[in-house]
C-alpha positions in Angstrom: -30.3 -16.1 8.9 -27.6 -15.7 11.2 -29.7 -16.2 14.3 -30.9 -19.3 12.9 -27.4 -20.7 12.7 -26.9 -19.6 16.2 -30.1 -21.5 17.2 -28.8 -24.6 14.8 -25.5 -24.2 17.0 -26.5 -23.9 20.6 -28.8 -26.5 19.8 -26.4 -29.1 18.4 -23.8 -28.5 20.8 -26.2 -28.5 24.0 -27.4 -32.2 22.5 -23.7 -33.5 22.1 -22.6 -32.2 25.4 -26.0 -33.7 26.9 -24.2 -37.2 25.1 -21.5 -37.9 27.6 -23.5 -36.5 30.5 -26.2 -38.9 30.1 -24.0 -41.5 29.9 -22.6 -41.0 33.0 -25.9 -40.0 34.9 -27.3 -43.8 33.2 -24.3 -45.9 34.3 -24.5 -44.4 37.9 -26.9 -46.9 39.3 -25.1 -49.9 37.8 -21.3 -48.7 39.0 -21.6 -47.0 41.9 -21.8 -50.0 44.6 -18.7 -51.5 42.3 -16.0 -53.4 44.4 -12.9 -51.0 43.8 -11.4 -53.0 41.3 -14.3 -53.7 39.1 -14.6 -50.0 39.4 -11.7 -48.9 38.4 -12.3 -51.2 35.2 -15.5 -49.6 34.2 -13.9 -45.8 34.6 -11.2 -47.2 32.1 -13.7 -46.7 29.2 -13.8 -43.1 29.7 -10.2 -42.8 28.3 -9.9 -40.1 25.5 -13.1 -38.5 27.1 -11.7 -35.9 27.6 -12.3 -34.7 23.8 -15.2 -33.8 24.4 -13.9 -30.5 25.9 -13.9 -29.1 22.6 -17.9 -29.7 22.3 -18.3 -28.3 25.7 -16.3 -25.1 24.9 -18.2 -24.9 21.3 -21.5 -25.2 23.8 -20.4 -22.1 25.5 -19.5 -20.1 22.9 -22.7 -21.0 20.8 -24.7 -19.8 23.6 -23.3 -16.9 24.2 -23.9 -16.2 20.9 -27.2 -16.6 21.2 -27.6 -14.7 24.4 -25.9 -11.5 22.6 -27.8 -11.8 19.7 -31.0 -11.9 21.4 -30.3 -9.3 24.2 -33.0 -7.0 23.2 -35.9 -9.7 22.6 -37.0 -10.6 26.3 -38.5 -13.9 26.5 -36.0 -15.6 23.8 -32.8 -13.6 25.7 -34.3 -14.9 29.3 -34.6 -18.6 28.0 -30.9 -18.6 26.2 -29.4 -17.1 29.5 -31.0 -19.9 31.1 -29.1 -22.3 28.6 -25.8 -20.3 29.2 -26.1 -20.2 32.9 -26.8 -23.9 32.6 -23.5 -24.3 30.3 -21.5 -22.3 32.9 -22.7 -24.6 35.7 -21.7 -27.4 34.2 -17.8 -26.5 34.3 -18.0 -25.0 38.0 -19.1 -28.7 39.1 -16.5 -30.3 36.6 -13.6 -28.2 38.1 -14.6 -28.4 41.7 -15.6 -31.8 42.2 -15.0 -33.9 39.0 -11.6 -32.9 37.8 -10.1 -32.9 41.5 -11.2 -36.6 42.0 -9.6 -37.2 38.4 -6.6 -35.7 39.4 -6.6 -37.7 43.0 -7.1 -41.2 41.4 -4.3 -40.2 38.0 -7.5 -40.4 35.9 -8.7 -43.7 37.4 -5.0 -45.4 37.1 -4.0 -45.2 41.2 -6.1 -46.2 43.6 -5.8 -43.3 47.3 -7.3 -44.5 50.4 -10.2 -42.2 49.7 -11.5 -44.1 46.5 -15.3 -44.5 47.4 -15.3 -40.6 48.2 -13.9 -39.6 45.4 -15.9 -42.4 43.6 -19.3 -40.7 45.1 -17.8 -37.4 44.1 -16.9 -37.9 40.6 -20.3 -39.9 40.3 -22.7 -37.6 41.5 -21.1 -34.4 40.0 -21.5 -36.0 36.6 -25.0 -36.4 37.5 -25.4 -32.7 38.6 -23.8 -31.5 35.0 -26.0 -33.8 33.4 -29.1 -32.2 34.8 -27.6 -29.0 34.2 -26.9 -30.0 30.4 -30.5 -31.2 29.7 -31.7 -28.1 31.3 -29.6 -25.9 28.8 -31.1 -28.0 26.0 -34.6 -27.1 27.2 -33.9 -23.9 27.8 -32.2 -23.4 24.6 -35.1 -25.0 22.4 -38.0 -23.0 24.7 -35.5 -19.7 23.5 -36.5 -20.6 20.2 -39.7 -21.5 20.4 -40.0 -18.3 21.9 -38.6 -16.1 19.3 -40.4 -17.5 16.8 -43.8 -15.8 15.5 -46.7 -18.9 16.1 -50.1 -18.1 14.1 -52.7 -21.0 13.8 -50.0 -23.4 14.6 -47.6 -22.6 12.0 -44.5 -21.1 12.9 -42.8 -17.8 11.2 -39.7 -16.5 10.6 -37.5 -15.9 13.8 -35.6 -13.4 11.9 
């Protein structure tokens, strides 16, 4: 039972982290040739985003959960290390190329002389996490399809 809730976990958390991401990776066509004002007025609705930090950190943990609780099963380990790896990845990009154009721009507020830079780097690393969050999603779900026992196309227990 309790690698089930694991699963339930990861899984959950890797969808509502995949939430936000997507959003951005969507919006991306339709903002990023904005005029700088109109720009800075669409990145206003991402106020209080930052919340989400608590399903990203739940996202990691879950994970790892997985990943030790399925260290000696091979396939189902490889597939939630995957989902980990994937997690991880997402925060490296966030705190080397989305946070540091947040912090340039006062969360969107103050406009440098750099704006479209830091417009294409805040863009396109949101895009890069979001690739990295459905992969941990995938990754997660192929763990579990993995662990569990198929016969004549009906699934048994994973525990």
């Amino acid at each position: 039972m309790r690698l089930k809730t694991a699963y339930f976990f990861a899984i959950l958390f890797n969808v509502l982290a995949l939430v936000p991401a997507g959003a951005h990776l969507f919006a991306l066509p339709n903002k990023i040739g904005l005029p700088q004002e109109q720009y800075f007025v669409a990145q206003g609705v991402y106020r209080g985003w930052a919340l989400f930090g608590i399903v990203i950190v739940a996202a990691l943990l879950a994970n790892l959960a997985l990943v030790v609780m399925l260290r000696r099963r091979r396939a189902p380990f490889l597939w939630a290390l995957v989902a980990l790896l994937a997690i991880v990845g997402t925060q490296i990009i966030f705190w080397t190329w989305t946070y540091p154009a947040n912090q340039a721009t006062a969360n969107w507020t103050q406009v440098p002389d750099n704006w479209r830079a830091l417009r294409d780097q805040w863009e396109y690393a949101h895009a890069a996490g979001a690739v990295l969050n459905l992969i941990a999603l995938a990754a997660a779900v192929l763990s579990l399809l993995t662990a569990a026992r198929w016969t004549s196309d009906q699934p048994r227990s994973i525990d």
